[in-house]
Structure formats: structure tokens, C-alpha cells
VOBA-1610 file (N, C-alpha, C; in pm, whole numbers, padded with zeros to 5 digits, always signed):
BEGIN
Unk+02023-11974-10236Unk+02048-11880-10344Unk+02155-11781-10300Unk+02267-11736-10433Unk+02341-11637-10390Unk+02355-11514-10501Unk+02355-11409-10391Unk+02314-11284-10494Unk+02460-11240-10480Unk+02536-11213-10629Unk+02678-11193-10641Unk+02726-11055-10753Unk+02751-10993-10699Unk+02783-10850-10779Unk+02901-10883-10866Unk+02943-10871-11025Unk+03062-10943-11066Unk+03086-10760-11108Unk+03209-10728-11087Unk+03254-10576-11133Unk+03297-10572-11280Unk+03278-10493-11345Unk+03306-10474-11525Unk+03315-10367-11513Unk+03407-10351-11617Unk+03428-10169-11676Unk+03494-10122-11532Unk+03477-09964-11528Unk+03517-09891-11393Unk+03441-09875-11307Unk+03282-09866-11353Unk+03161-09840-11261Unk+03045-09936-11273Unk+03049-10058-11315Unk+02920-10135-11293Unk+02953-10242-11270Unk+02836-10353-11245Unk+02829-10433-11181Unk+02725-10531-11298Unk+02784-10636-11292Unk+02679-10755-11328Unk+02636-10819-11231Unk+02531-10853-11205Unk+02469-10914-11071Unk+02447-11075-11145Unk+02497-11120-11062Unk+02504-11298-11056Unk+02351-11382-10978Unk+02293-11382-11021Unk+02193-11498-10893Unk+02254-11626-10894Unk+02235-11730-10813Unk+02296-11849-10841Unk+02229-11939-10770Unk+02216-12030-10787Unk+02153-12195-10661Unk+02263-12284-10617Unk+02389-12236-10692Unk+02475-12354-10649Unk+02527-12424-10806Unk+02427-12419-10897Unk+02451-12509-11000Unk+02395-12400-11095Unk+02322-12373-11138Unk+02234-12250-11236Unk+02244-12130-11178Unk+02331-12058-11301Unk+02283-11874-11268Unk+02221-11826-11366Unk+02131-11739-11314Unk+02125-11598-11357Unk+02169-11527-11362Unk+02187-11457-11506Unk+02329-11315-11502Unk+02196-11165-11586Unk+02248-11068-11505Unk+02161-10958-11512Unk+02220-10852-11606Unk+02213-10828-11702Unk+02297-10725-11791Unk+02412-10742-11811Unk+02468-10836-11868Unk+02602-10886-11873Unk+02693-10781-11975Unk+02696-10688-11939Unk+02792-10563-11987Unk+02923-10618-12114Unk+02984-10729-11994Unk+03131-10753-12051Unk+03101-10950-12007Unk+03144-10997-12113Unk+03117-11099-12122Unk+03258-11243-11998Unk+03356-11131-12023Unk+03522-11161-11917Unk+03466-11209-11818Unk+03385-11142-11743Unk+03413-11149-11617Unk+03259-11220-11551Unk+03195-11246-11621Unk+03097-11359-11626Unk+03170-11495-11616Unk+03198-11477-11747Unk+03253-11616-11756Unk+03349-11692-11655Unk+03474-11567-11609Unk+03533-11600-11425Unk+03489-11623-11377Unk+03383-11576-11365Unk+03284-11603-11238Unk+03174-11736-11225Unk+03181-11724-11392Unk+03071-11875-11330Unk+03159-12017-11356Unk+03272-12003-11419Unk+03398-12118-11434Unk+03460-12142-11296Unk+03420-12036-11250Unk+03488-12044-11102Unk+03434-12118-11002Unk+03332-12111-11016Unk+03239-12173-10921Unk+03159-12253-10974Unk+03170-12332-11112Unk+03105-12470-11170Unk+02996-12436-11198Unk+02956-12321-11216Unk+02778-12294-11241Unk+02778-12287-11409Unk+02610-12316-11439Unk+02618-12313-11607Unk+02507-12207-11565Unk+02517-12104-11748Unk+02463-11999-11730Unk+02320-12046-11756Unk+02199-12029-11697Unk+02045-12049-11714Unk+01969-11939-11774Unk+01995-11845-11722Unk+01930-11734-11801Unk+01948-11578-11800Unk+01949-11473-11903Unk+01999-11368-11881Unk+01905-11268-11880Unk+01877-11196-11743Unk+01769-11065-11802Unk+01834-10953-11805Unk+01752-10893-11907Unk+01801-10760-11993Unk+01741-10693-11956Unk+01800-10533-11898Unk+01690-10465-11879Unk+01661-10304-11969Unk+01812-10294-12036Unk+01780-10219-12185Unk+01868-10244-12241Unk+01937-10182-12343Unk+02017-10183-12466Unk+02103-10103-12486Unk+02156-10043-12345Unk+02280-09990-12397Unk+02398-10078-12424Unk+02504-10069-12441Unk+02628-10140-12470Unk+02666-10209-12331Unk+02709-10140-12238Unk+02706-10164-12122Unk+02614-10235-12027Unk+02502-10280-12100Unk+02454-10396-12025Unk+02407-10510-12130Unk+02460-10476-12226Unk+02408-10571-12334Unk+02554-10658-12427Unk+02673-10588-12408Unk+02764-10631-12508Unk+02839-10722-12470Unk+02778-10835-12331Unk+02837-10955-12341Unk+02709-11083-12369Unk+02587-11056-12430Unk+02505-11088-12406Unk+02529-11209-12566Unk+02590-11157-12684Unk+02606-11280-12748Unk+02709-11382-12724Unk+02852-11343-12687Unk+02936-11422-12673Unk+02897-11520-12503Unk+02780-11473-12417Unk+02773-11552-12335Unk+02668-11700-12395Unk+02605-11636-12455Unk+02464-11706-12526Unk+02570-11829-12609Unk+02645-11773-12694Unk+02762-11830-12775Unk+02803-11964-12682Unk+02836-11925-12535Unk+02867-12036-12482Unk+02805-12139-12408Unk+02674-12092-12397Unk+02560-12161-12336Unk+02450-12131-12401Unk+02414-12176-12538Unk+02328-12202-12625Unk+02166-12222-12650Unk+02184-12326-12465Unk+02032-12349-12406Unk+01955-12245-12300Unk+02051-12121-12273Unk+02012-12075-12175Unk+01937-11913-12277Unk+01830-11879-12140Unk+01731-11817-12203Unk+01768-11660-12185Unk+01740-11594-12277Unk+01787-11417-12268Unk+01627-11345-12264Unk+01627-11292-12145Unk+01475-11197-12139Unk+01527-11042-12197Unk+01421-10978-12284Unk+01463-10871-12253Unk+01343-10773-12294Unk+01376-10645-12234Unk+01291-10542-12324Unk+01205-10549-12409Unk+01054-10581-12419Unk+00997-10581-12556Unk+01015-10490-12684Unk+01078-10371-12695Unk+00998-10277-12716Unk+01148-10213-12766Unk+01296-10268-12742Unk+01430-10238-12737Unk+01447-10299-12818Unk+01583-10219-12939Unk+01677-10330-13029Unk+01797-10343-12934Unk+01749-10518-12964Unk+01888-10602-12864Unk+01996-10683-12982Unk+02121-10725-12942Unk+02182-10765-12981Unk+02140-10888-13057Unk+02079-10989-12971Unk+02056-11069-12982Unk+01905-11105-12985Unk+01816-11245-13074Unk+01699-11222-13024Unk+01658-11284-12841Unk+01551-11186-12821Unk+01535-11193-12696Unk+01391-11268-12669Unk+01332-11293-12564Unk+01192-11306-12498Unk+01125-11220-12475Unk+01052-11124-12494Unk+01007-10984-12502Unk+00955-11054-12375Unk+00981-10940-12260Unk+00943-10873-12126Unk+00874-10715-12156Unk+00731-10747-12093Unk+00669-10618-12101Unk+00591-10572-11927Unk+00596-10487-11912Unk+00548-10430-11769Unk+00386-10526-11756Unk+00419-10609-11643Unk+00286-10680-11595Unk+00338-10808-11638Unk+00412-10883-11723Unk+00478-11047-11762Unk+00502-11054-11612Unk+00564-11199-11612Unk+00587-11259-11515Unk+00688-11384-11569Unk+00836-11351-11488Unk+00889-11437-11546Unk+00957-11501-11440Unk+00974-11599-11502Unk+01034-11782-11376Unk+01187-11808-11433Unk+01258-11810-11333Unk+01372-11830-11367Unk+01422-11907-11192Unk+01504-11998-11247Unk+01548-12040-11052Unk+01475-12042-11016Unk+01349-12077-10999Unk+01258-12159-10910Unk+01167-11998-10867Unk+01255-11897-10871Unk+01190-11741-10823Unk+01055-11680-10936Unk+00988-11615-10951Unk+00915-11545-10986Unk+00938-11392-11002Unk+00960-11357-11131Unk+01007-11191-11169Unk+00885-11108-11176Unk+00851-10996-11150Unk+00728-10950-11207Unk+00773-10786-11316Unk+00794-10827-11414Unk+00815-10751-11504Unk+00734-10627-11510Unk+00824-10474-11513Unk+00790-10355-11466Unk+00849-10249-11539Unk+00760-10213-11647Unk+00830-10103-11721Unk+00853-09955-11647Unk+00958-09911-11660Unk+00995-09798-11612Unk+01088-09726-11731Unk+01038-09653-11782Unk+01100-09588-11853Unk+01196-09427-11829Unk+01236-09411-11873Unk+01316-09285-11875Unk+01443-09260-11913Unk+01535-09390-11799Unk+01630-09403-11910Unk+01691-09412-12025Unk+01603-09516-12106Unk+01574-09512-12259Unk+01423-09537-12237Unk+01345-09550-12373Unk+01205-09556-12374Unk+01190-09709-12344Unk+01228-09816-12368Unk+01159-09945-12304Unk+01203-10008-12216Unk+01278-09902-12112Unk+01349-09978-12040Unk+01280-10056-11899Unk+01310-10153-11863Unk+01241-10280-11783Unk+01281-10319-11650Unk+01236-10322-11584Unk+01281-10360-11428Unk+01251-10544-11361Unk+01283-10611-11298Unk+01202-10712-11293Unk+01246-10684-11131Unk+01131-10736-11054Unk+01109-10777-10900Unk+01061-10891-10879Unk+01158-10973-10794Unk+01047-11060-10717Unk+01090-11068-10555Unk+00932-11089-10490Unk+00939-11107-10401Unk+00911-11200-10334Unk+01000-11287-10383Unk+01010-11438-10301Unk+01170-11420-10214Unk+01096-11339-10151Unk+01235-11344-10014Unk+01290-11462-09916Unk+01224-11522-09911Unk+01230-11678-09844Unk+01384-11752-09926Unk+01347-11708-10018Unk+01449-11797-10103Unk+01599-11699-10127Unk+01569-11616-10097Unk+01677-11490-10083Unk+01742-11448-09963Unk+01708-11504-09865Unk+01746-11505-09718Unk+01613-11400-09643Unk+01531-11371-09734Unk+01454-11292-09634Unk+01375-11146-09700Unk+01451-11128-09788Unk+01457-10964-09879Unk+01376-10982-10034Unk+01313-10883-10046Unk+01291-10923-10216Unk+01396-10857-10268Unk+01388-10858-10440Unk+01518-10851-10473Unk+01467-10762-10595Unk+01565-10629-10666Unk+01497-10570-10797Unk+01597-10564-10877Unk+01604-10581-10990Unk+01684-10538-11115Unk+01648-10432-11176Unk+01671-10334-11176Unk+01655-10175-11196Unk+01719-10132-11338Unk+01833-10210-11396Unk+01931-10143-11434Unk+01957-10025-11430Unk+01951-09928-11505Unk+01966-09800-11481Unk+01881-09685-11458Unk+01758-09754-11406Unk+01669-09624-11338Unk+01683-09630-11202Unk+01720-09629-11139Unk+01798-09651-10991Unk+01907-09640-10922Unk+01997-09570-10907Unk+02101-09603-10806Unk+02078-09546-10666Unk+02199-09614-10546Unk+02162-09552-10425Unk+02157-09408-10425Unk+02242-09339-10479Unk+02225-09214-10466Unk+02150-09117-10561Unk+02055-09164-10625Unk+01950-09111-10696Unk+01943-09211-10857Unk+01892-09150-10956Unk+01854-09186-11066Unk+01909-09203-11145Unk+01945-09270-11263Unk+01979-09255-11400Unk+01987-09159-11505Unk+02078-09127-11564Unk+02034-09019-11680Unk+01931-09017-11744Unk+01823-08883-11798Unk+01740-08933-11907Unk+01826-08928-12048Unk+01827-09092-12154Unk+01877-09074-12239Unk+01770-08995-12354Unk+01654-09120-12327Unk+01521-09130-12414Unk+01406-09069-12358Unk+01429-09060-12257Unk+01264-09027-12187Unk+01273-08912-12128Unk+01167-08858-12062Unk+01110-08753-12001Unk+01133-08750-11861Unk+01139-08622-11813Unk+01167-08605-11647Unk+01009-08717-11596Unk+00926-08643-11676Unk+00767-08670-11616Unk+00758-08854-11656Unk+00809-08905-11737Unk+00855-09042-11710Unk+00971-09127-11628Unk+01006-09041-11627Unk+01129-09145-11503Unk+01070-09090-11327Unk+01001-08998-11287Unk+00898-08972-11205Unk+00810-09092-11218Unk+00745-09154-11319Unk+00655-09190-11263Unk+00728-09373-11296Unk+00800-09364-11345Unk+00888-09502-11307Unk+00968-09530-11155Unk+00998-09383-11110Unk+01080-09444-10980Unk+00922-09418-10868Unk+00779-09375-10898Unk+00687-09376-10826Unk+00663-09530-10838Unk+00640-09622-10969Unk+00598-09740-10969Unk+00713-09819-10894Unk+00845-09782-10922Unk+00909-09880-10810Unk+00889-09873-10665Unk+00868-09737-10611Unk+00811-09733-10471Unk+00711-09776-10420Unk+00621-09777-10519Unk+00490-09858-10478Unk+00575-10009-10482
//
């Protein structure tokens, strides 16, 4: 498996998973630079998780679907998405690439916003792996758009646990 950061816009990142042949694409912001990226390297897209609804992680999410028809879009239960989605709710469990997600609401950023973890590190070189979107960065947190201080507290407590 390869975990691949694709850059969009000025400040984010689409994160790529891959096996070689099937990716996973994580908030596909901008639909450009997906598509480089997986034309580039012969991969077909398998599945996309969503982890809210802003523009910026959501506004390449039809024209990718557009081009890979069979591949599956998780997202947010609880969010209006572009497209229809697989409702992910805190405690699901979702399979994608052979890995295991464990779906984790964390809200604050907006109100349904979703995290997925798995920790099948074996298959990752060793590490588990989280999709945060925007309740997380290295150097602290996300804006509150929708939520409460006292909710994004107890979203970045559930990711620490």
C-alpha cells in the first residue's frame, strides 16, 4: 500500500491510498489533480471518503464519480453532499482496500463532520492511519464553522483516545 499526498489549491492536500491497481482518494477538493495522479500511475479510482462538505473537500467528488461510475463515495451521514453518498456515522465500519475504517464522528468543524481510522498497520508499513479532514492539523485544530468549542474538545479527546 501507498499513502500519497496529491497538492490542490494553495493549502491542501488530497490523500491518495493505493495497492498498486485501486485507490482510494480522501476529499477530493479539485478533481485536476486526482485525475494526474491516478492516470499517472494506471490506478482506477475504488473509492472516495468524505469527511464533510465544504467545497474544498467535496468539489471534485462528481466529476471524479463522472469518471469512474463503479467506484464507491462514503460520506457524512448527517451532511448535504454533492453527490449521493453511503452515510458514514461514528461507530460504522468501513472496508475499502482490503483495510478496515472505523468511522468517528467528530464534530466541530461543521456539525457532521467524520473521521475514519484504521488500524491495520501491517498493511501500511507499520502505522495506523486517520483521515481527520479538518478537525486536525499538525499545528493544532480546525476552525469552528458549525460547532462548539465544547464539541471540537471532545472530538479531538475521541481522537486521542
Amino acid at each position: 500500500m501507498t499513502l500519497h499526498p496529491v497538492e490542490a489549491f494553495s493549502d491542501n492536500y488530497i490523500w491518495v491510498l493505493d495497492d498498486g491497481q485501486r485507490a482510494l482518494v480522501v476529499d477530493p477538493g479539485d478533481a485536476a489533480p486526482v485525475r494526474a495522479y491516478l492516470a499517472a500511475r494506471s490506478l482506477r479510482l475504488d473509492t472516495l471518503l468524505i469527511t464533510h462538505h465544504h467545497p474544498d473537500h467535496v468539489g471534485g467528488v462528481a466529476a471524479l464519480l463522472a469518471d469512474a461510475p463503479d467506484a464507491r463515495c462514503i460520506g457524512p451521514a448527517t451532511e448535504a453532499m454533492p453527490v449521493t453518498v453511503q452515510p458514514a456515522r461514528g461507530g460504522d465500519t468501513v472496508q475499502a482496500l482490503g483495510l478496515c475504517f472505523q468511522v468517528i464522528d467528530v464534530p466541530g468543524h461543521t456539525a457532521g463532520h467524520v473521521a475514519y481510522y484504521s488500524p491495520d498497520g501491517p498493511a501500511l508499513g507499520g502505522a495506523p492511519v486517520l483521515f481527520c479532514g479538518d478537525t486536525l492539523f499538525s499545528g493544532g485544530c480546525g476552525r469552528l464553522f458549525e460547532g462548539t468549542p465544547a464539541q471540537m474538545l471532545d472530538s479531538l479527546d475521541r481522537l486521542a483516545a
